[in-house]
C-alpha positions in Angstrom: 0.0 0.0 0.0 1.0 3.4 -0.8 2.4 5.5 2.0 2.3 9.5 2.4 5.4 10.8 3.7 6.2 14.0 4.9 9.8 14.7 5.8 10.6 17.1 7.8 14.3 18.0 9.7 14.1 17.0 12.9 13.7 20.2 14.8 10.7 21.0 13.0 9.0 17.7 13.6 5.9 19.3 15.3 2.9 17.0 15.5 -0.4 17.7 16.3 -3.3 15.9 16.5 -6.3 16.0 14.2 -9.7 16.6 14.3 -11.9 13.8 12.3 -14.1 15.9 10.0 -14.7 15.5 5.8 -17.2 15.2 3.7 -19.9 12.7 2.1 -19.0 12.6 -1.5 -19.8 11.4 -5.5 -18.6 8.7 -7.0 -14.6 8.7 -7.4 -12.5 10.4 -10.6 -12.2 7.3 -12.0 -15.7 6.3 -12.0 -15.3 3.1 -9.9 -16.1 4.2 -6.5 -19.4 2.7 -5.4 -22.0 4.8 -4.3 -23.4 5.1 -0.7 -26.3 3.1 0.4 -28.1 6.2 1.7 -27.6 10.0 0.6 -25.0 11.2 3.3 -24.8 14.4 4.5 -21.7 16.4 4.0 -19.8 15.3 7.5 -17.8 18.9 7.1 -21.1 20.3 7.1 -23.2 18.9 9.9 -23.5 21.1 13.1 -22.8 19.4 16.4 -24.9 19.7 18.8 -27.9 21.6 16.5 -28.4 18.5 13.6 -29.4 14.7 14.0 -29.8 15.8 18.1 -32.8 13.3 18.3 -31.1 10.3 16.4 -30.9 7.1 17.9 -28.7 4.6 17.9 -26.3 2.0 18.9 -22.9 2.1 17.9 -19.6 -0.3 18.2 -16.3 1.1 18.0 -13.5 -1.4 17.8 -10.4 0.6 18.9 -6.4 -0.3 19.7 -6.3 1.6 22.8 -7.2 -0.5 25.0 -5.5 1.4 27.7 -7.9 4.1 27.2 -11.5 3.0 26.7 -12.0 3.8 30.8 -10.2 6.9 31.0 -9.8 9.3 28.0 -12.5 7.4 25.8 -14.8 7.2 29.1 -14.3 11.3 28.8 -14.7 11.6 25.3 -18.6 9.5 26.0 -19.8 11.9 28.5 -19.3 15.0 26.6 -20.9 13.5 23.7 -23.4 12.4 25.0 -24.4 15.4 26.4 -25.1 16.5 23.0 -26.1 13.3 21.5 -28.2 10.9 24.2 -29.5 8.6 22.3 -26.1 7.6 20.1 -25.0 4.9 22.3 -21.1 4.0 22.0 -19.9 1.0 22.8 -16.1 0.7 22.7 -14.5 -2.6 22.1 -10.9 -2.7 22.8 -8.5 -5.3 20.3 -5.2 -6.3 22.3 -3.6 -8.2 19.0 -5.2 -5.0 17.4 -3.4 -5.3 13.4 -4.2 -9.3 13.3 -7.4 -9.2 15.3 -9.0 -6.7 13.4 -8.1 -8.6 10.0 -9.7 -11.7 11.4 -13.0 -9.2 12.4 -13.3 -7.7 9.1 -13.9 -10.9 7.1 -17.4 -10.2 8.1 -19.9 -7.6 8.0 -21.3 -7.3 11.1 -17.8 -6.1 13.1 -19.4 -3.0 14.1 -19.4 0.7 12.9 -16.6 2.4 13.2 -12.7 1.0 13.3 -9.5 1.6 13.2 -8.7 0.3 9.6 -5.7 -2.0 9.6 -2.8 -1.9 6.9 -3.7 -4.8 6.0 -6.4 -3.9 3.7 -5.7 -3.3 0.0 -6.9 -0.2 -1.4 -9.0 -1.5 -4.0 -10.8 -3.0 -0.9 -11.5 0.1 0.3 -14.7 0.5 -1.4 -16.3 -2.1 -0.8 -16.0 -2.1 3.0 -15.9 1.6 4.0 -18.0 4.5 3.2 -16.2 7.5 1.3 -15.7 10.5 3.6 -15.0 13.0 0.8 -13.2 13.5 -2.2 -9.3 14.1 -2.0 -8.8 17.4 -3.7 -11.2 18.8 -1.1 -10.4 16.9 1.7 -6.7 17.6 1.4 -7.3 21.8 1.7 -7.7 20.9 5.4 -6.4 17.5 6.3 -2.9 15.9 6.3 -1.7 12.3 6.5 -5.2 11.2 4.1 -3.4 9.2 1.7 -3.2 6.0 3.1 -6.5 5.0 2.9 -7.7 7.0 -0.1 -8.8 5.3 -3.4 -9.9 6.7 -6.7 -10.4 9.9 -5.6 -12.3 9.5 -2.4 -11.2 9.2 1.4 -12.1 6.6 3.4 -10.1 6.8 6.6 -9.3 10.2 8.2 -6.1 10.0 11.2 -6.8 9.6 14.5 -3.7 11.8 15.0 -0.5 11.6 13.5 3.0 10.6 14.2 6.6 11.0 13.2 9.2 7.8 13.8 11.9 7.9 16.8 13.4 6.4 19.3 11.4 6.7 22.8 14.2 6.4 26.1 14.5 6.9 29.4 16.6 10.3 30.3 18.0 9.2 34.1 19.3 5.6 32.6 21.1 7.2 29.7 22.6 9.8 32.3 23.5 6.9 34.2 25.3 4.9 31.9 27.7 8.1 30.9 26.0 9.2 27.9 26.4 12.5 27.3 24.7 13.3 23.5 22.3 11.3 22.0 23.9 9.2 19.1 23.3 10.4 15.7 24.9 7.5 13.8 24.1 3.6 14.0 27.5 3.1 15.8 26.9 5.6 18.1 23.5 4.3 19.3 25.2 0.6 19.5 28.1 2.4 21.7 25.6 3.9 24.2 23.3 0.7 23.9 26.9 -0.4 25.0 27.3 2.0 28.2 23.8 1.0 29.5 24.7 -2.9 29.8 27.6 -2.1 31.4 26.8 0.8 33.6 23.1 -0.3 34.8 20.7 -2.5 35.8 18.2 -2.0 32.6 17.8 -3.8 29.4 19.1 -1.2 26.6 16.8 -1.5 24.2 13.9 -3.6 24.5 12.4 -4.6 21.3 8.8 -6.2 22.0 9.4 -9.1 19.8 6.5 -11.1 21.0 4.2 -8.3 20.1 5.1 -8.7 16.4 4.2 -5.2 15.2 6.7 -4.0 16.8 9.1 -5.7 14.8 7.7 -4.5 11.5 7.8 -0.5 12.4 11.4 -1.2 11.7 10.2 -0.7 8.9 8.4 2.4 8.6 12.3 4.3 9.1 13.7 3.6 5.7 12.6 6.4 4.0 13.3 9.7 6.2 15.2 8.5 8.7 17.0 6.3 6.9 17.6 8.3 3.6 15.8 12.0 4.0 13.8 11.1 0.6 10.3 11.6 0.9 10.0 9.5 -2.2 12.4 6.7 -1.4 9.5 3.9 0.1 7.9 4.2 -3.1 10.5 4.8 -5.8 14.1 4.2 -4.0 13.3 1.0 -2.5 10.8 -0.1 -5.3 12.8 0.2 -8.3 16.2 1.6 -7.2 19.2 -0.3 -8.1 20.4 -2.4 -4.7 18.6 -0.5 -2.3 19.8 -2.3 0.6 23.8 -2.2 -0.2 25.6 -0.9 2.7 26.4 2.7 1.7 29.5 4.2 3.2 28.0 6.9 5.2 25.5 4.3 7.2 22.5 5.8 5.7 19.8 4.0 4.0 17.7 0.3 4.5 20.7 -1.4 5.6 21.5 1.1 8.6 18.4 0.2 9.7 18.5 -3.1 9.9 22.6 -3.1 11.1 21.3 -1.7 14.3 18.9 -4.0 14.7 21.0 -7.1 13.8 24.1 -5.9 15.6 22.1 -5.0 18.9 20.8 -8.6 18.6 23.6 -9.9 18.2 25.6 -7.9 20.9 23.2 -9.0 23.7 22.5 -5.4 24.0 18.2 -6.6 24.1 16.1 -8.1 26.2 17.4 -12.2 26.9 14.1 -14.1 25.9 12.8 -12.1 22.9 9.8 -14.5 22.9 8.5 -13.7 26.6 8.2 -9.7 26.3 5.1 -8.2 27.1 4.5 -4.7 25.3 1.7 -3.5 28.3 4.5 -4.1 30.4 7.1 -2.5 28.6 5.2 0.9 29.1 5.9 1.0 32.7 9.2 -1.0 32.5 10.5 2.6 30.7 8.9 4.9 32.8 10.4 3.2 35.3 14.0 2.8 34.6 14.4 -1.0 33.6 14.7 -0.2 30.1 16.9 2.2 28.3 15.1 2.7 25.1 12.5 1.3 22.4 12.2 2.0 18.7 8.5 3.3 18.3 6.8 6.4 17.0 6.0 9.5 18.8 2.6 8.3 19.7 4.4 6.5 22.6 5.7 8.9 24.5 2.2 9.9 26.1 1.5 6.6 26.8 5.0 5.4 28.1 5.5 8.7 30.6 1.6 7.7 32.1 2.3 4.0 32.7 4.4 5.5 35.8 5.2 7.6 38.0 8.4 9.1 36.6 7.2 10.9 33.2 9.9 13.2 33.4 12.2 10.8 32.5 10.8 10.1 29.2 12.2 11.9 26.3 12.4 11.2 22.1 14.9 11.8 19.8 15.2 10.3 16.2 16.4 7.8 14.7 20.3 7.6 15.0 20.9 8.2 10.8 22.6 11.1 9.4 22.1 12.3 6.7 24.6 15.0 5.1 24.8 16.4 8.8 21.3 16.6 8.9 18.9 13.6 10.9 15.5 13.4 9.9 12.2 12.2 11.2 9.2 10.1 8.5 5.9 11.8 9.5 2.6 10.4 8.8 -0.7 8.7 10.5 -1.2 6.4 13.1 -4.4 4.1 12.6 -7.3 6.1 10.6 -11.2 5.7 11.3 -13.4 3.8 9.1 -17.4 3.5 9.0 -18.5 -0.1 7.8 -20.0 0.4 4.9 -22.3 -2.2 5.9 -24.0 -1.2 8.8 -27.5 1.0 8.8 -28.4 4.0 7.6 -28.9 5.2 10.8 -25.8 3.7 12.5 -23.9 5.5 9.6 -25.2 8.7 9.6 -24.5 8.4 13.9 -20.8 7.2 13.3 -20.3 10.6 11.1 -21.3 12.2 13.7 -19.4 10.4 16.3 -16.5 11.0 14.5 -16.4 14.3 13.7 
């Protein structure tokens, strides 16, 4: 699947989070986009808390964040309904989110709204979501829309979005004697190094058990890796060797050279099959890990599973690139309405959502 990219020099990484509003649309530029079931309204257009007041309905949201559904979700509920009382939400949180929700999707009846998982295609798109409005209109006031966007017509909006680092703990690199973060691949080994041997934690803790965390390796090799926006989709697609080890470390095999050497090294956790990525969270926060590769999206959750978020900093991805390091910014997971559901439950998820 096709991935927008926005690159971005680190300093001026800044990432917000973004509101969930768009429009109902026509049929796509290329004239294969199927129609809606039911005349939408314009999603851009409807007034909160003036329109669709009286609607009624019962809505299931499957979300990743299981850590949140009875605290910032729980929040989110109360002041919608005070608007909305007869939209009843139901969250359902997904532990093994990316395969669970794949498994869910096979039928029609998952629910209403979702977090749409990367592993549908985009000609698939269609066929299980309603459209949320057209591109060229959607992308005057959106960012990130181009992941789940299909002949012409969005079909996800981002539930916030993200750049790619490195999340660590700021009292366990001070106490290991490192002094400035590393900016090349043998840098980062040589403080992964310093933590072993000067402290108690694990230095980078990879989550191997979790799976996913093993593929956002991954998501690195274009602007942290390279500082080409176009490098995922041209570079790495039809380059010529795009993962020969280049002389500056810089590029695919940089990335995967930390990994493999900090494997290799013993410088990550001793049973790679027995880590536990809930447990992780406070494991950083409180000083038994030195660092994890994951995107910025972490931080927040990493300096609340403790009671030391001070010590949680960021800082990207140990590449250089012609004295310059760079950050890949794009979306985390992106909402979907099942184009399945009712009329009703539709027109309520729009609503929900914006």
């Amino acid at each position: 699947m096709k991935r927008m990219k926005r690159i971005c020099a680190w300093g001026l990484a800044g990432i917000m989070t973004f509101s969930m509003a768009a429009c109902g649309t026509k049929k796509g530029e290329d004239g294969g986009v199927a129609q809606p079931a039911v005349d939408l309204p314009c999603i851009a257009d409807i007034k909160l808390g003036e329109e669709y007041t009286d609607l009624s309905a019962e809505l299931k949201v499957l979300t990743n964040r299981t850590d949140l559904i009875d605290t910032t979700f729980a929040g989110y509920l109360e002041a919608f309904h005070q608007e909305y009382p007869n939209i009843q939400v139901n969250y359902e949180g997904v532990t093994d989110y990316a395969e669970g929700i794949t498994m869910r999707l096979t039928t029609d009846d998952w629910g209403d709204v979702c977090m749409i998982p990367t592993t549908i295609d985009k000609a698939e798109l269609p066929d299980r979501f309603i459209t949320l409005g057209p591109v060229a209109t959607m992308e005057k006031t959106y960012a990130f829309l181009n992941n789940f966007s299909y002949g012409g017509e969005v079909y996800g909006l981002p539930s916030l979005g993200t750049a790619q680092g490195i999340v660590y703990n700021k009292k366990v690199f001070e106490a290991a004697g490192i002094t400035e973060l590393p900016k090349t691949p043998d840098d980062f080994l040589t403080a992964l190094q310093k933590i072993k041997d000067n402290t108690d934690a694990i230095p980078l803790y990879t989550n191997f058990a979790a799976g996913w965390t093993m593929s956002a390796w991954d998501a690195y090799d274009c602007g942290s890796a390279t500082g080409d926006p176009d490098f995922h989709e041209k570079g790495l697609l039809h380059g010529a060797n795009p993962f020969t080890k280049r002389d500056d470390m810089t590029g695919p095999y940089a990335i995967y050279y930390t990994l493999y050497e900090a494997v290799a090294r013993g410088l990550t956790e001793e049973d790679p099959t027995t880590t536990d990525w809930e447990g992780s969270k406070g494991m950083i926060n409180n000083g038994q890990i030195g660092c994890m590769v994951l995107g910025l999206w972490s931080v927040v959750q990493m300096q609340e599973a403790g009671s030391h978020p001070e010590d949680i900093g960021y800082m990207p991805f140990p590449i250089t690139v012609n004295g310059k390091q760079y950050a890949t910014a794009g979306p985390d997971y992106c909402y979907g309405i099942n184009k399945k559901t009712s009329a009703d439950n539709q027109l309520a998820s729009m609503v929900f959502v914006k």
